[in-house]
C-alpha positions in Angstrom: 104.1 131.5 89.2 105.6 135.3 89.2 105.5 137.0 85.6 108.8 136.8 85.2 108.8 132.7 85.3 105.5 132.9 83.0 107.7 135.6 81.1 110.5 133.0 80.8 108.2 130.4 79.7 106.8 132.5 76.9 110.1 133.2 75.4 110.7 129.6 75.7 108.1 128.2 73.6 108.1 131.3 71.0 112.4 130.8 70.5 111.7 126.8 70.0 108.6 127.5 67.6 110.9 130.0 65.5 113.9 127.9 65.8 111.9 124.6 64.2 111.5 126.3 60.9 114.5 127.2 58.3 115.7 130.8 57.6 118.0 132.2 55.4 119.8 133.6 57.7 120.3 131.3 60.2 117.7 132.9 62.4 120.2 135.7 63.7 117.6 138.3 63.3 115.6 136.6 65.5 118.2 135.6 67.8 119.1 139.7 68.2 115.4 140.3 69.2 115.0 137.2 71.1 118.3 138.3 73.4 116.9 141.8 73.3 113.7 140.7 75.3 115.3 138.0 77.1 117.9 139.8 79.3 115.6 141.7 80.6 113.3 138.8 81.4 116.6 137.0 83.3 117.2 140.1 85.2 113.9 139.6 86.4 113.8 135.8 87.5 117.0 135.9 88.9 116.4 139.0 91.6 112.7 137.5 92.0 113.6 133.9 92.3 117.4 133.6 93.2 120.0 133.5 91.6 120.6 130.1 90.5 117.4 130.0 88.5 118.7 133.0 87.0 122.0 131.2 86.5 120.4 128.1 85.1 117.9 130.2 82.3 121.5 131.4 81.0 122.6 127.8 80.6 119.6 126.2 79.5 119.1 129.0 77.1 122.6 128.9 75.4 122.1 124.8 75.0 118.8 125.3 73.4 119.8 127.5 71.2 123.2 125.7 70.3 120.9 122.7 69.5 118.2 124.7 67.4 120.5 126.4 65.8 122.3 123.0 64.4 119.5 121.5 63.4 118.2 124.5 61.1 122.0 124.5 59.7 121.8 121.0 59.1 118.1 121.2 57.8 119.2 124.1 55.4 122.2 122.1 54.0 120.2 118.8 53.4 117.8 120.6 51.5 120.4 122.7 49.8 122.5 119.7 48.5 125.2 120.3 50.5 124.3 116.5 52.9 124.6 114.8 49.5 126.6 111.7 49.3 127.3 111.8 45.5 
């Protein structure tokens, strides 16, 4: 594997780690430094690998992050009361 697929990877596993957890604010800190590092890293897989791996980090990336990012608002609202049936 290049380092930009072992690059990708990385950033993988670190934005699903962080996105398991709750935050206060909905992890959009994170999210600014985790597109920060990331676009760069895309750059670099798609002009070392083609582009449709490039292509297909971009949409893999904005589905994973849709999902994470429901489930921490979901998490945060059940705990919060807001899920209550009452």
């Amino acid at each position: 594997m290049t380092l930009s697929i072992t690059a990708a990877f990385i950033w993988l596993i670190v934005a699903n780690l962080r996105a398991m957890f709750p935050s206060k604010d909905h992890h959009w800190k994170f999210a600014y430094v985790m597109i920060a590092i990331g676009i760069p890293i895309l750059i670099g897989v798609a002009l070392q690998k083609q582009h449709l791996v490039g292509a297909g980090g971009v949409v893999y990336g904005g589905v994973d992050h849709a999902l994470a990012g429901g489930l921490s608002l979901a998490l945060d609202q059940t705990r919060d009361g807001y899920g209550d049936s009452k």
